[in-house]
C-alpha positions in Angstrom: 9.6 -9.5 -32.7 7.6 -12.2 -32.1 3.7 -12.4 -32.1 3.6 -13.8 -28.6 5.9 -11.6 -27.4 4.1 -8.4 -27.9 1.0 -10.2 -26.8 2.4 -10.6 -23.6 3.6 -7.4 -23.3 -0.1 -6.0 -23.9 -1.1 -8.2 -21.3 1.6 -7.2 -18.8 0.8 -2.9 -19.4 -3.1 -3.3 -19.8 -5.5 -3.0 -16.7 -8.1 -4.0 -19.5 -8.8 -7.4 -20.3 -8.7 -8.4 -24.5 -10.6 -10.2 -26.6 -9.3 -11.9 -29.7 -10.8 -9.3 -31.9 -9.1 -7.0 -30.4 -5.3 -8.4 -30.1 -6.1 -9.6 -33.6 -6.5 -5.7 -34.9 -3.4 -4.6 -32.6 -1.0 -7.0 -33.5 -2.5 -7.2 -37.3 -2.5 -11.1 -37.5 -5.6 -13.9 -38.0 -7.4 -14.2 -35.0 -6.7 -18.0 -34.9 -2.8 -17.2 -34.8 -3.7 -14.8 -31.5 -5.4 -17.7 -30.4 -3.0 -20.2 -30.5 -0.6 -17.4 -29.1 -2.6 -17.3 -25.9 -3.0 -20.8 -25.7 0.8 -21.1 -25.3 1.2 -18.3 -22.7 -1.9 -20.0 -21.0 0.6 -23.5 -20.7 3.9 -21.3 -20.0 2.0 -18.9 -17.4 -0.8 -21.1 -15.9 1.2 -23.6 -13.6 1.5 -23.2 -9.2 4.9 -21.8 -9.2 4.4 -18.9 -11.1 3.2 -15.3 -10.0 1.1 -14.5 -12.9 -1.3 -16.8 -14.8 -3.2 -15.8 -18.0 -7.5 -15.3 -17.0 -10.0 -16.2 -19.4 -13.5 -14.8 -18.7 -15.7 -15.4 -21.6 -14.0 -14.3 -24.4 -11.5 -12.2 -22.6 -8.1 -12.4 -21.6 -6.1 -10.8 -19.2 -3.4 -11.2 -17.1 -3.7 -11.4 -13.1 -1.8 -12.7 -10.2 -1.6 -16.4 -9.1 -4.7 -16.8 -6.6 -2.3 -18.6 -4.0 -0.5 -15.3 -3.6 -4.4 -13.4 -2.8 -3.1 -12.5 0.7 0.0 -11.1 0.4 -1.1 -9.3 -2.7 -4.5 -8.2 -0.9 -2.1 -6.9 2.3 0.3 -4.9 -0.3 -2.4 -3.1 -2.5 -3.6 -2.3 1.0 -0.8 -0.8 1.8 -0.8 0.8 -1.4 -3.9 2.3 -1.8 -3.3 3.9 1.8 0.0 5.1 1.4 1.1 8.3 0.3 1.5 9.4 -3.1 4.8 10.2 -4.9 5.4 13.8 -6.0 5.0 12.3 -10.1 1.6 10.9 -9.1 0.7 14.1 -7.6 2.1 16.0 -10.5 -0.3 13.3 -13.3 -3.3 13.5 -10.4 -3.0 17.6 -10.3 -3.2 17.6 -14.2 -6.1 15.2 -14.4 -7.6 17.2 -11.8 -7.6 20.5 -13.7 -7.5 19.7 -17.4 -9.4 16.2 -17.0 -10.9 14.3 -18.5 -7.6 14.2 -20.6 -6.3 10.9 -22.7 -2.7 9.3 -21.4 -1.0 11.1 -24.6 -2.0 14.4 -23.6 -0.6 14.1 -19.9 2.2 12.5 -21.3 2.9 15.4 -23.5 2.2 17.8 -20.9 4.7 15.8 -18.0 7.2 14.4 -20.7 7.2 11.1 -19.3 5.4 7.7 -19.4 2.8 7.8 -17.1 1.1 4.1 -17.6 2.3 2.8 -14.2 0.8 5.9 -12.7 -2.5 6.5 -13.6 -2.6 2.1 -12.9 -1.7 3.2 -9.7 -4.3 6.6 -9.2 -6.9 3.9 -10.8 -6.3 1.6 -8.3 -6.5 4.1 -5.3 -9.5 5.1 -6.7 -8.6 8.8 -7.0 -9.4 8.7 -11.3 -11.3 6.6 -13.0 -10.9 6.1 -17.0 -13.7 5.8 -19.5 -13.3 5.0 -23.7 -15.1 6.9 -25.8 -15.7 4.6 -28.6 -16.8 7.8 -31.4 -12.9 8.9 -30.5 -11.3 5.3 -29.7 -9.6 7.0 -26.6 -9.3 6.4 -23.0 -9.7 9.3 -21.3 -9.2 10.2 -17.6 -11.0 12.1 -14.6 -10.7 12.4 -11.0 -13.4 10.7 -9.1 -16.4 11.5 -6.5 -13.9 9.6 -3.7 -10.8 12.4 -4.9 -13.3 15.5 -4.2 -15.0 13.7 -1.4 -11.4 13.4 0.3 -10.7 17.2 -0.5 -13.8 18.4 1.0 -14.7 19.6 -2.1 -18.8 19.8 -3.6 -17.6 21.1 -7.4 -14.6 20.7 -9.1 -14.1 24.0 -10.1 -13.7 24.8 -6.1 -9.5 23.8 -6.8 -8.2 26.9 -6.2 -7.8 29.1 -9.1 -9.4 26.4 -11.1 -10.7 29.0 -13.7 -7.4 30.2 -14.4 -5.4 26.5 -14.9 -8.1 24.7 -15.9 -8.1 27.0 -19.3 -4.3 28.1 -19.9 -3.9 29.4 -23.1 -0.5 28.4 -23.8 -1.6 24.8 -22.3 -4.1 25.1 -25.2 -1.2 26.3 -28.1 1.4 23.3 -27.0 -1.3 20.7 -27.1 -2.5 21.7 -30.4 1.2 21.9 -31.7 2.3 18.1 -31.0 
C-alpha cells in the first residue's frame, strides 16, 4: 500500500486536522516523505473541479470541501443537523449518554460495529463533543450541555435509571475481557 494512499485515507476519516509530526509517527516514514506526499495530493486535490481540496493552516493539514460548493454544503448540513436521527445514532448517542465519556473502541465493542461516520455525525449536530487526553493518547466522548439542554435535563444522572445503566456489571466484565 502506498504512502499516499493511507495518507489520504486519514485525511478522508479524520474530523482532525494533522501535522507532519503526526502523519510521520502514523504512517512510520521521514517527515520529508509525508511532506512531499501531501504536496502531491495538494496538486491532485486542489483544482476548481473537484469537491474536496487539501487545507493547510499553519502546520496543519486537513481535508475539507471545495469553497465553491459552501452553499449547497451549508443548505445540506443544515438539513442534517435538523433532521432526525437514525436508530444506530441513537443506539452510539444512548451509550455515550450513559457510560460516557467512553473512547470509539469501547462503543465499538459494546455496538459491534464501526461507528466513525456516526459519532462525525452526533459531533456535527452538536449532541457529543470529543476531547484527547494526551496522559492516555485517547479520544474520548461525551454528550454535551446542548444534548441535556434539549432533554430538559439539569444533571446527567436525571436519564432514567441512570444509576442502574450507567454502572452494569456485566458492561464492566465484557469491557475488561476484550
Amino acid at each position: 500500500m502506498s504512502i499516499k494512499s493511507i495518507i489520504e485515507s486519514l485525511f478522508f476519516i479524520s474530523n482532525k486536522p494533522f501535522s507532519i509530526k503526526k502523519l510521520s509517527q502514523i504512517v512510520k516514514v521521514e517527515g520529508k516523505e509525508v511532506e512531499k506526499e501531501i504536496q502531491e495530493l495538494i496538486k491532485e486535490y486542489n483544482n476548481q473541479n473537484k469537491g474536496i481540496q487539501i487545507i493547510k493552516n499553519g502546520n496543519q493539514y486537513q481535508m475539507s470541501t471545495n469553497p465553491q460548493n459552501a452553499e449547497i454544503i451549508q443548505n445540506f448540513l443544515k438539513q442534517e443537523i435538523t433532521g432526525e436521527l437514525t436508530r444506530p445514532s441513537l443506539e452510539t448517542l444512548t451509550i455515550v449518554a450513559y457510560r460516557g465519556p467512553i473512547t470509539k473502541p469501547e462503543l465499538e465493542q459494546i455496538r459491534g460495529i464501526n461507528c466513525g461516520l456516526i459519532l462525525r455525525n452526533l459531533l456535527i449536530k452538536g449532541l457529543i463533543e470529543s476531547y484527547e487526553d494526551k496522559k492516555l493518547k485517547q479520544t474520548f466522548y461525551k454528550i454535551t450541555f446542548d444534548f441535556m439542554r434539549y432533554l430538559g435535563i439539569n444533571n446527567i444522572q436525571e436519564l432514567p435509571d441512570y444509576d442502574k445503566l450507567s454502572k452494569n456489571k456485566s458492561l464492566e466484565e465484557f469491557l475488561k475481557e476484550a
